[in-house]
C-alpha positions in Angstrom: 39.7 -28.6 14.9 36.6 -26.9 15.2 34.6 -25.9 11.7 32.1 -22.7 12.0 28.9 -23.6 11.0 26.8 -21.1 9.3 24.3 -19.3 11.5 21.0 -20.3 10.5 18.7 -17.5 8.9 16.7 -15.5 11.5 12.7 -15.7 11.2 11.6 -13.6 13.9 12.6 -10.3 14.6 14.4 -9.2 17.5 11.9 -9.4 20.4 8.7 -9.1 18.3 8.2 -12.8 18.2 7.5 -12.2 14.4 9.0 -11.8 11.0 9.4 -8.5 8.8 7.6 -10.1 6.5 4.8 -10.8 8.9 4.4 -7.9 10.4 4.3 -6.3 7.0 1.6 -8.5 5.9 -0.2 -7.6 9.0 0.5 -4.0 8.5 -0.6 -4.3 4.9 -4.1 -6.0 6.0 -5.6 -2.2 6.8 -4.2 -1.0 3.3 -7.5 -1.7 0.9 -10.2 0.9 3.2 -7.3 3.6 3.1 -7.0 2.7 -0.6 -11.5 2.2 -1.1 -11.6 5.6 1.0 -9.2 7.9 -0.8 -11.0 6.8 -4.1 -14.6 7.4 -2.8 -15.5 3.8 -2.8 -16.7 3.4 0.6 -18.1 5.5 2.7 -17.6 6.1 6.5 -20.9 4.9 8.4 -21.2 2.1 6.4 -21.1 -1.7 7.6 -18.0 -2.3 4.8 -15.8 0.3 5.8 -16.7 -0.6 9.7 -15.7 -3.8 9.1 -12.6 -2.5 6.9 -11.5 -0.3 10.0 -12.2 -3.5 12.8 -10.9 -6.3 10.8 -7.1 -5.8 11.2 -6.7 -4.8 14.4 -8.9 -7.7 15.1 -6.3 -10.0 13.2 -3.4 -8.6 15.1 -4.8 -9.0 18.3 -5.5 -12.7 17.2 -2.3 -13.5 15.4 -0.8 -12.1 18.5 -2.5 -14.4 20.7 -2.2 -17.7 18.2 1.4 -16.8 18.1 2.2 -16.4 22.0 3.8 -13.6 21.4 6.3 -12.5 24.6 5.8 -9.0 24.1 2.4 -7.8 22.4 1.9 -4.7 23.4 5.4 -3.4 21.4 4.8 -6.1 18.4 1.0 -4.8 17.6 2.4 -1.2 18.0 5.2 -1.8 15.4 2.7 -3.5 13.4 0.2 0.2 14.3 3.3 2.2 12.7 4.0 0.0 9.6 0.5 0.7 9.2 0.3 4.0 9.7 3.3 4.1 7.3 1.4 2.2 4.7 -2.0 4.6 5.2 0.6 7.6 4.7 1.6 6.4 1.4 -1.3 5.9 -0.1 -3.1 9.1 1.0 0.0 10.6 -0.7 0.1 8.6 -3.8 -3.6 9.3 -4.1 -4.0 12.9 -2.9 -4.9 14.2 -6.7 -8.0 11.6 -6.9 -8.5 11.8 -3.5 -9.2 16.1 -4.1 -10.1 15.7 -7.7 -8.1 19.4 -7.9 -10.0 21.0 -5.1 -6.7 20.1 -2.4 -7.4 21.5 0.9 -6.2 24.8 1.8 -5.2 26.4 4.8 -7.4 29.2 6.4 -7.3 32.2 9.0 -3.9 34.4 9.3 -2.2 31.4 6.6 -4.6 31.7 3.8 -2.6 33.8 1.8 0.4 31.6 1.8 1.6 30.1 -1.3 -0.4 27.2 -2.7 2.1 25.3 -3.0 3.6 25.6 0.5 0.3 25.2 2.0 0.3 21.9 0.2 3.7 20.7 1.0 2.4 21.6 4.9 -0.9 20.1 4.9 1.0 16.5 2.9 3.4 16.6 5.9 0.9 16.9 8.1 -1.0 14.1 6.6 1.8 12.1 7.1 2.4 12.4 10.8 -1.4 12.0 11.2 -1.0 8.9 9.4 1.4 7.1 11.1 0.2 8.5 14.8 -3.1 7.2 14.3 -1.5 3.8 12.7 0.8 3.6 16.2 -2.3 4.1 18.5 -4.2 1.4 16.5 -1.2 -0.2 17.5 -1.1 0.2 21.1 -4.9 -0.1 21.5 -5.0 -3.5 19.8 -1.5 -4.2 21.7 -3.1 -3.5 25.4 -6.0 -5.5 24.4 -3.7 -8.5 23.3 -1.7 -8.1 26.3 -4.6 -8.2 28.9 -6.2 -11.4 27.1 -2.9 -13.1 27.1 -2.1 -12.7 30.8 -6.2 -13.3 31.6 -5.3 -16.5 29.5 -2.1 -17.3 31.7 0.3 -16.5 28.7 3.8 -16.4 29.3 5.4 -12.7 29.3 2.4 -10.9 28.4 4.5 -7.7 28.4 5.3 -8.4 32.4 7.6 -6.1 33.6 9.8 -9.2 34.6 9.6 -10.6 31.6 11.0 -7.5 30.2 14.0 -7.3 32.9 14.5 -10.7 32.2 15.4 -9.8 28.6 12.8 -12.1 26.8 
C-alpha cells in the first residue's frame, strides 16, 4: 500500500530560480526614488537619486549572480516588469501631489479635448511607460547578469542549450 505524501511547498518559481516573494522584494527595492521623485524630494542630477536609479538594478544583477540563477536574463526582466508595475502605481496614486493641480495636458490638434479624457489618456500612457521602462531595466541588468555569469563559467547563463534542455 502506497500512502501519498504531501508535495512539499514550492520556493522558487517556475524557471526563475527565485520566489514571488523575492522577486517582489527585488522589484520593490526601486520603489522609494519613484516614491522621493513624485513628491519633489529628490531631484534628477543629484548623487541621491543617481544612486536611487543604480542601486537596484545593481542588486538584481548581484542577487542574480549570488543566487546562480539558470536563467537571468528572463528572471531580472520579470523582476524589470514588477518594477515597472510598482513605478506605475505610485505615479498613479500620487499624480495629484505629483501636479499639485496643474496635470499635464495634451497639445496641438488634441488640446481641445475634454479634460478629463486627456487625463484618463496621458494616466494610461503613464502606465505603459512605466512598466516598459521597468522591463528594459530588466533586460539591461539581465544581459549584464548573463554575460558575467557565463564570463564566470556559471552553469546555464541563459545558453541556448540550457534552454532546450528545459532547465
Amino acid at each position: 500500500m502506497t500512502q501519498d505524501r504531501p508535495t512539499p511547498p514550492r520556493t522558487r518559481t517556475d524557471g526563475l530560480g527565485l520566489s514571488w516573494a523575492a522577486i517582489a522584494g527585488l522589484a520593490f527595492l526601486g520603489v522609494p526614488r519613484a516614491v522621493l521623485h513624485d513628491l519633489d524630494l529628490v531631484q534628477e542630477g543629484t548623487l541621491v537619486n543617481a544612486l536611487l536609479v543604480a542601486v537596484p538594478p545593481l542588486v538584481w544583477v548581484v542577487v542574480a549572480l549570488a543566487a546562480r540563477i539558470r536563467r537571468p536574463f528572463a528572471t531580472l526582466v520579470v523582476i524589470g516588469l514588477c518594477y515597472g508595475l510598482d513605478v506605475a502605481i505610485i505615479h498613479q496614486s500620487l499624480w495629484p501631489l505629483a501636479f499639485e493641480g496643474d496635470p499635464p495636458r495634451l497639445g496641438g490638434n488634441l488640446a481641445d479635448v475634454d479634460p478629463a479624457t486627456q487625463e484618463g489618456v496621458i494616466r494610461f500612457f503613464a502606465v505603459l511607460s512605466s512598466i516598459a521602462t521597468g522591463a528594459l531595466v530588466g533586460a539591461v541588468a539581465g544581459a549584464v547578469a548573463a554575460l558575467l555569469g557565463r564570463a564566470r563559467g556559471v552553469a546555464g547563463t541563459d545558453r541556448p542549450e540550457d534552454l532546450d534542455a528545459g532547465r
